[in-house]
Each structure stands twice: as structure tokens, then as C-alpha cells.
C-alpha positions in Angstrom: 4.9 -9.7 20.1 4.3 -6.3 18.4 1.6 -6.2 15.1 0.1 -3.7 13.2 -3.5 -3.1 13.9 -4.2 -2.9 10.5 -1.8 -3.6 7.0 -3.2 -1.9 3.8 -2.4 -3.0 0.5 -4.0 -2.3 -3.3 -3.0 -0.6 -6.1 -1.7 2.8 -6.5 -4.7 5.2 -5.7 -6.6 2.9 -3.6 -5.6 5.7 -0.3 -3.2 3.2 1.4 -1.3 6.6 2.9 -4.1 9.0 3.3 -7.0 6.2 4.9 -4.0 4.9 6.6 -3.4 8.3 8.2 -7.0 8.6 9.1 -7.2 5.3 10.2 -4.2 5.8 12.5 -5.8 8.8 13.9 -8.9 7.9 14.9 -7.2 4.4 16.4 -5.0 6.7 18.5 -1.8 5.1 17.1 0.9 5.9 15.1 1.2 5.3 10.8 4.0 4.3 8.8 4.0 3.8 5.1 7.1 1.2 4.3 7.5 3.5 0.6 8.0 6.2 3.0 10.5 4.0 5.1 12.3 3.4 1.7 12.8 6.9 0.8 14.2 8.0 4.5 16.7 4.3 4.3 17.9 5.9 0.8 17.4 9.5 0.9 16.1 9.2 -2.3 12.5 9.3 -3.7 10.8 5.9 -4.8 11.3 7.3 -8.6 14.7 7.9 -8.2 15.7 4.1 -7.2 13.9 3.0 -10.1 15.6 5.1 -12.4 19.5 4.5 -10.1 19.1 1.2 -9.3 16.7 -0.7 -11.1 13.5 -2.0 -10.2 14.8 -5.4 -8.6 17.1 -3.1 -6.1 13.8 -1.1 -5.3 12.0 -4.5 -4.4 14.9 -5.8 -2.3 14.4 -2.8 -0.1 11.2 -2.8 0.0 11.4 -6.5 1.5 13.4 -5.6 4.7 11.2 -2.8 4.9 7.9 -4.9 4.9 9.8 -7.5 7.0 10.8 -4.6 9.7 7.7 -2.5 9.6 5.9 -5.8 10.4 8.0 -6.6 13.3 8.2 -3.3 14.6 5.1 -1.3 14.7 2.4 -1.8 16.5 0.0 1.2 14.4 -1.1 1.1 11.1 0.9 -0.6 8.3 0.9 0.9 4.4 2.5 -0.7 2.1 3.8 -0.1 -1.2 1.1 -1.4 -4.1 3.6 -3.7 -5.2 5.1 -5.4 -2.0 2.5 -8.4 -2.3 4.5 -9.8 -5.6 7.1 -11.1 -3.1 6.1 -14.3 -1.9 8.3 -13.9 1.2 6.0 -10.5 2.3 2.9 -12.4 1.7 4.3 -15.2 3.7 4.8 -12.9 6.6 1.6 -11.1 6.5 -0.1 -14.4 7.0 -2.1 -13.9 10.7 -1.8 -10.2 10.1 -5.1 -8.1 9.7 -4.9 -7.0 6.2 -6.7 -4.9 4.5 -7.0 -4.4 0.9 -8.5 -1.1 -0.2 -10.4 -1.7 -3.6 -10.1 1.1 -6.3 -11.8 0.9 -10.0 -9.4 2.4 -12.6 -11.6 5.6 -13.1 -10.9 6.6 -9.6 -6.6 5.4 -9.2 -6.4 7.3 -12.4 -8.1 10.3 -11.0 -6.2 10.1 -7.4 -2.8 8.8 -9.3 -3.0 11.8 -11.4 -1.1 10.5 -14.5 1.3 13.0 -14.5 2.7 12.2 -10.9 6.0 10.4 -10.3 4.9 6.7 -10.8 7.9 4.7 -11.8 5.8 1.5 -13.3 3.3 4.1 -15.0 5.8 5.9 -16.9 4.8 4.8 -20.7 0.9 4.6 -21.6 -0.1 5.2 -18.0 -3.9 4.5 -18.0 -3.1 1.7 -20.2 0.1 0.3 -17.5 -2.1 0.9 -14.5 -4.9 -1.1 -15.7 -2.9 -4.0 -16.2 -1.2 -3.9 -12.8 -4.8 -3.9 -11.3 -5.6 -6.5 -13.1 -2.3 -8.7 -12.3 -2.2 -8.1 -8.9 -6.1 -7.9 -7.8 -6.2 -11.7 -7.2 -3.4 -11.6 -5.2 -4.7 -8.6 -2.6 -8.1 -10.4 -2.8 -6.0 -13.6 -1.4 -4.6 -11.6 1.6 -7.3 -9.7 2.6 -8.6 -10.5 5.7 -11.1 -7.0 5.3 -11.8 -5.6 1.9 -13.5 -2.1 1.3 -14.5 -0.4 -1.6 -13.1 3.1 -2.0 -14.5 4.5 -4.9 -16.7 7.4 -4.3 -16.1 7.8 -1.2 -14.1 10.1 0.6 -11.0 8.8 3.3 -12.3 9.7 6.0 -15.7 7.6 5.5 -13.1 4.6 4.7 -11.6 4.8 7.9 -14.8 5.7 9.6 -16.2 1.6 8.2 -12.6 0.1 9.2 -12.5 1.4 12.6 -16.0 -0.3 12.8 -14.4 -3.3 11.4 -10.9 -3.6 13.3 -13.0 -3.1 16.7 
């Protein structure tokens, strides 16, 4: 049966994609980030579906993305910061090794850069991202089989402690 080595999850800013990328590389196998996945599917970006389609559309895809990506890839797994809400994908990352990448708000705000394309940060960002750290932190913290802190410290020190971690 084919599994990630390694599923991240946390909040926007947390470095899902760029530790992920690390973490891949010094694994020696491939990454995929299911946002990513989402945007190829569509050929639009993340933004974009919010705005066309609606946020509910935008979680439906990112379902069957989660639910492929976990069936299919045997490297490291990113997903998006809000694919835990489903209770179907964290029924199915059950017996996975997931990680959830911990970020205080000072840092996701700096790394977010407020001014970026984040559909659920659009009004009172600082303000809106707080509060989905805050919502969803219990939940990640419920998954997590490995939990690292990433404030302060730079992605490729992140993946240096997880490869010691996954091995």
C-alpha cells in the first residue's frame, strides 16, 4: 500500500510547502502539495475558486485531492491549512504520520505577508488569521502524530529535526 512518509498540516505560514520541499529533499523523495494539485485539476489559482465558485466548491476539491494524494504518493504530503475541517480527511489520515508544523501569529503574519492572495484573510487579515489559528489549533494538535515549532527558525533546520524524527 502506498503512504506518505510524512503529511504536514497547520495554519497558513507554518512552511507546509517550503519544509515540505526540504523535507522531501533530504528524504530523497518526491513532494506534493494537494493546494498545488487543486490549481493544476482547475487551472485556476486557490484565490480564484474562492472568488468563482465559492468556498464550499473549493473544499470539495480539496477532499478528492487529500483523498488521492493520500492514496497515491508515497513522498511527502502538504496539505492545504484548511483540509483538517473535513471530518472525512481527518478520518483518512488516521495511521498516517502527521505532522503539524506550529507557527505563533507574529511569524504566519510575517511569512503570510498580509498583502498575499489569501482567500479567508481578505478583510482584517491579522485579525481573520488569528482566529483561524485559534479554531483550528486543537484540531492539528489532535492529528499530529509529530509536532514542531517553527518560529524562529529557518526551514531547513525544520526539516533537519523531522528527518531525525521520521527515521
Amino acid at each position: 500500500m502506498t503512504r506518505p512518509k510524512a503529511v504536514l498540516i497547520g495554519p497558513p505560514g507554518s512552511g507546509k510547502t517550503t519544509v515540505g520541499q526540504a523535507l522531501a529533499e533530504r528524504l530523497g523523495v518526491p513532494f506534493r502539495d494537494t493546494d498545488a494539485d487543486i490549481e493544476a485539476a482547475t487551472g485556476k489559482p486557490i484565490g480564484e475558486i474562492f472568488i468563482d465558485d465559492g468556498e464550499e466548491r473549493f473544499r470539495e476539491l480539496e477532499r478528492a485531492a487529500v483523498r488521492a494524494a493520500l492514496a497515491e504518493h508515497e513522498g511527502v504530503l502538504a496539505l492545504g491549512g484548511g483540509a483538517i475541517l473535513a471530518e472525512p480527511t481527518r478520518e483518512l489520515l488516521a495511521g498516517h504520520t502527521v505532522v503539524y508544523l506550529e507557527v505563533g501569529l507574529a511569524d504566519a503574519v510575517q511569512r503570510v505577508g498580509l498583502a498575499a492572495a489569501r482567500p479567508l484573510l481578505v478583510l482584517n487579515p491579522r485579525s481573520r488569521l488569528r482566529a483561524l489559528m485559534e479554531e483550528r489549533r486543537p484540531v492539528y494538535e489532535s492529528l499530529a502524530v509529530i509536532t514542531v515549532a517553527t518560529d524562529g527558525r529557518a526551514p531547513a533546520e525544520v526539516a533537519e529535526e523531522l528527518t531525525g524524527a521520521l527515521s
